[in-house]
Residue, then its C-alpha position, 0 to 999 in steps of 0.5 A: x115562689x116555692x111552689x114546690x109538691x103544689x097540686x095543679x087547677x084541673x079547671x084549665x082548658x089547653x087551647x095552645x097550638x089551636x089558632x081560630x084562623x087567620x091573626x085579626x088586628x086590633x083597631x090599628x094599634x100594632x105597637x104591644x105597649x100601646x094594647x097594654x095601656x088599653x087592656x093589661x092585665x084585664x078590663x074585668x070582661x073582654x067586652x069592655x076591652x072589645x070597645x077600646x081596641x075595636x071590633x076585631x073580625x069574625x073567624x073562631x073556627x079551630x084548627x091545630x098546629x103540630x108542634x111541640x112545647x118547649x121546656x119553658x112553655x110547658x114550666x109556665x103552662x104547670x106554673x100557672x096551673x098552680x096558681x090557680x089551683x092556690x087561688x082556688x084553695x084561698x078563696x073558697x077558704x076566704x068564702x067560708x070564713x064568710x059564709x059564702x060559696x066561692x065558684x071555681x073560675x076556669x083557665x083557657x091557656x092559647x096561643x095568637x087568638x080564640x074565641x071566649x063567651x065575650x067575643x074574639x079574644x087575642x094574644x095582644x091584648x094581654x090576659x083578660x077575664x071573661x064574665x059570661x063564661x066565668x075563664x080567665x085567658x092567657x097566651x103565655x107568651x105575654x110573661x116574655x113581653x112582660x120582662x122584654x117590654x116593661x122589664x117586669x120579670x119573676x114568677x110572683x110578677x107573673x102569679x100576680x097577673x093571674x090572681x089580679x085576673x082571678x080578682x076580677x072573677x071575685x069582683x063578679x061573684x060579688x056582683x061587684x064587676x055588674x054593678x060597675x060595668x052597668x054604673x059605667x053604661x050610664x056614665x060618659x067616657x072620662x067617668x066610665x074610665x074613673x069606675x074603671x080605675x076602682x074595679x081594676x085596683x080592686x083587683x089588685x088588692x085582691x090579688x095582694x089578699x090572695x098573696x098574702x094568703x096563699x103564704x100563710x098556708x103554703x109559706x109560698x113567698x121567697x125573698x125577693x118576691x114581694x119586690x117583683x111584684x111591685x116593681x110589676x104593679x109600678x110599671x102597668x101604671x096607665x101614667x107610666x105605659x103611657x108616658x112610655x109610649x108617647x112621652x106623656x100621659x093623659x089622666x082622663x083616659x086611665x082605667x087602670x090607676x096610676x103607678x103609685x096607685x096600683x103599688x098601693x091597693x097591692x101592697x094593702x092586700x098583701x099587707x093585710x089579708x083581709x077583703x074588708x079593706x077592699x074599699x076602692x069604691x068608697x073612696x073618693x079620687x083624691x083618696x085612691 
């Protein structure tokens, strides 16, 4: 991405080098492949992520470590500054053109663990909006597991996470991320995670909007860019995580949508730019 004379999000929350005690497990599941079939890139809250993992202990008290950050960390910490700040710039312009007031989200950039107004939130879990707080977090260190785990790799694999998360935070200002989590409230395991499959391509295609976007006004996309991203939206398919990590896949217990799904409601986005397309909720199964 060309990114460059871009400004940076002043909306962001530098924790990195505070640790809320001591590392906390997560139900048992130790294995990153498995806790990115549960939680990548989000459940929409980390409430939600809180019920598939387990509870994860209590600890939030802070306490700073002294260390510097590489070149590297610091290169992504303003990368991602940036992203933000063109999610900002693209969905208040969205907003307007519809006579809405878009809402600044906030970042929290960490490291290991911290606490968000969902509870405990860790590194192993992958990035995540909170709704009761309205922030987005990150460990950075998850771009590197990123291209070590899934092979997924590029700063506009890596700007899609963050706009699939700010998607997540558009879905809440529309009340479109209440409406579903309550619907999935009522609402047995294998249906919640169906109403769960649509906020989270949802998001993808809002991330795809923002792309598509941010590139009219910026000219921000290079060559090669639009590639990396679908290669990312390929293998965060919860058939491919799955089958990655066990051989097989279970379709019942998706909640983020399928490979060709989720490459789907992304590419749409990007194609189109318009969130009047955004109809994950009035499609049936067999249509996502």
């Amino acid at each position: 991405m060309n990114l460059e004379g871009r400004r940076e999000s002043s909306n962001v929350e530098d924790r990195r080098g505070m640790s809320g005690g001591a590392k906390a497990g997560i139900g048992g599941i130790g294995a990153i492949i498995i806790a990115l079939i549960l939680s990548f890139l989000g459940g929409g809250d980390l409430s939600s992520v809180l019920q598939n993992v387990g509870e994860m202990g209590a600890g939030s008290g802070a306490a700073t470590e002294q260390r510097e950050f590489t070149a590297e960390e610091q290169e992504l910490a303003a990368f991602s500054r940036k992203i933000l700040a063109g999610t900002e710039d693209v969905w208040a312009q969205i907003f307007r053109e519809n006579g809405w007031e878009y809402q600044n989200p906030k970042m929290v950039l960490y490291t290991d663990r911290t606490s968000t107004g969902c509870g405990t939130g860790q590194a192993q879990m992958g990035p995540f909006y909170c709704s009761a707080d309205q922030t987005l977090y990150i460990d950075l260190s998850f771009f590197s597991s990123m291209k070590q785990q899934l092979g997924a790799d590029g700063d506009f694999a890596y700007a899609y996470v963050i706009a699939h998360e700010v998607g997540h935070h558009v879905e809440y200002l529309l009340g479109t991320l209440d409406k579903a989590h309550q619907q999935m409230s009522r609402l047995g395991k294998a249906d919640a995670n169906k109403v769960s499959v649509r906020l989270e391509l949802l998001a993808d295609f809002y991330a795809g909007v923002w792309a598509n976007r941010d590139n009219r006004m910026f000219n921000s996309l290079e060559e090669g860019d639009l590639e990396k991203a679908i290669r990312c939206a390929q293998v965060i398919g919860d058939d491919y995580l799955q089958k990655k990590a066990q051989g097989y896949d279970i379709p019942e217990s998706f909640t983020h949508g399928t490979s060709a799904q989720r490459m789907k409601w992304l590419k749409l986005g990007l194609q189109t730019g318009d969130i009047r397309y955004g109809n994950t909720f009035q499609m049936s199964d067999a249509q996502l």
